[in-house]
C-alpha positions in Angstrom: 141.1 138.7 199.3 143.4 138.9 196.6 142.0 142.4 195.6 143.0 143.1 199.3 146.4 142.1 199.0 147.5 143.2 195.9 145.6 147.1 197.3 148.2 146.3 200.2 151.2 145.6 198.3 150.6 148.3 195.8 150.5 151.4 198.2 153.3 153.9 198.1 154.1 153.2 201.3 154.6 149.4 201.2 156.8 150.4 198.3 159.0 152.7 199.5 159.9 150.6 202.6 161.2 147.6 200.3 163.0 149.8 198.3 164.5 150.9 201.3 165.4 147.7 202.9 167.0 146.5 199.9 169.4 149.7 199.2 169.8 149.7 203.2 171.2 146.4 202.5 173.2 146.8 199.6 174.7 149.9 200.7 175.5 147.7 203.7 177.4 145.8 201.7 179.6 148.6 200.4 180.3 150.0 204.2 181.2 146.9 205.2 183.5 146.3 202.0 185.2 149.9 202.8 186.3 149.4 206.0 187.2 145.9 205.8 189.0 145.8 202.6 190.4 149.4 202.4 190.3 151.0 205.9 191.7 148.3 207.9 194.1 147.2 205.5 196.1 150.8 205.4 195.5 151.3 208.7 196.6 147.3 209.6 199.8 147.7 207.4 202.0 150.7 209.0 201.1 149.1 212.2 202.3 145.6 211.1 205.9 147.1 209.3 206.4 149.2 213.0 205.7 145.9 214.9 208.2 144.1 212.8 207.2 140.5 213.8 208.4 136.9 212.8 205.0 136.2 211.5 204.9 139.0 209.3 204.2 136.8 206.3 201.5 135.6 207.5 200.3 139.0 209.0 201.2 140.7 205.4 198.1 139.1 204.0 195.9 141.1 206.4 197.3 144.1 205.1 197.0 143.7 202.1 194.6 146.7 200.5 191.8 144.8 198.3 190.4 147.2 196.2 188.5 144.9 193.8 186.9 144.0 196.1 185.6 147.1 197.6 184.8 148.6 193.9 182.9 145.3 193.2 180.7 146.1 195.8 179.8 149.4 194.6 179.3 148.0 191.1 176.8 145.5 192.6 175.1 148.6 194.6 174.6 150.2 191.2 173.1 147.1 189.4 170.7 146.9 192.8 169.4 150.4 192.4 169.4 150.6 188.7 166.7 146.9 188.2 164.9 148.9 191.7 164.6 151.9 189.5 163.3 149.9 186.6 160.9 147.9 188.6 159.3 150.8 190.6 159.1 152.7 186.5 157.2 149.6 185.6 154.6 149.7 189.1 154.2 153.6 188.7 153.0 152.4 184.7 151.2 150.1 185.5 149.5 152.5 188.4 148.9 154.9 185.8 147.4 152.9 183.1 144.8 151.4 185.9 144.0 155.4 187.0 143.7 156.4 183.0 141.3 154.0 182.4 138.0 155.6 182.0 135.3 154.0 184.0 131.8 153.4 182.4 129.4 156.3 183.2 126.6 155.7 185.3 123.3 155.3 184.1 121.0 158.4 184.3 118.9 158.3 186.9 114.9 156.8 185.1 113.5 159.9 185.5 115.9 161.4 183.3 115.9 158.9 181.1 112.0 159.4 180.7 112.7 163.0 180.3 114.9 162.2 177.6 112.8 160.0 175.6 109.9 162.3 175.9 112.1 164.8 174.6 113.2 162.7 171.5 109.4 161.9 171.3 108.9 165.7 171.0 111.3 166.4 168.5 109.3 163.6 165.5 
């Protein structure tokens, strides 16, 4: 059952879909980031100084363009896809090391092992 699971887990296509889930998410992450802390700040801010209310203090923190924010999010995207890539270079290693290995050849078949010996016979 194990064998199973780890034939499962290991096919290309299992693979690819978590890899893809996770960047889906990270990148996500980033979307989110830009239109939250850049987007709708700058777009927030013009709208806020035309409306010129008395809560503007309080509104002036919405407007407020975070950048760090946003470009901490794209550093965290990187870090995601850069350990992804290093973990799918380790599978596709391992992968290849268990395809290199050579397996055993089969025994001949006995009536070419009796040929052979008769032949080895022969040659004394």
């Amino acid at each position: 059952m194990l064998k199973e699971f780890k034939a499962f887990a290991m096919r290309g296509s299992v693979i690819d879909l978590a890899v893809g889930v996770v960047i889906g998410a990270a990148f996500n992450k980033i979307v989110g980031s830009l239109i939250d802390d850049v987007i709708t700040p700058l777009v927030l801010k013009p709208a806020l100084d035309a409306a010129n209310l008395s809560r503007l203090s309080e509104l002036t923190v919405l407007g407020t363009v975070k950048y760090g924010v946003f470009l901490a999010s794209v550093l965290n995207f990187i870090i995601v896809a850069f350990v992804l890539f290093l973990i799918i270079k380790g599978i596709n290693r391992a992968q290849r090391k268990e395809q290199a290995a050579p397996a055993a050849p089969a025994p001949p078949p006995a009536d070419i092992q009796l040929l052979t010996e008769i032949r080895d016979l022969l040659k004394k």
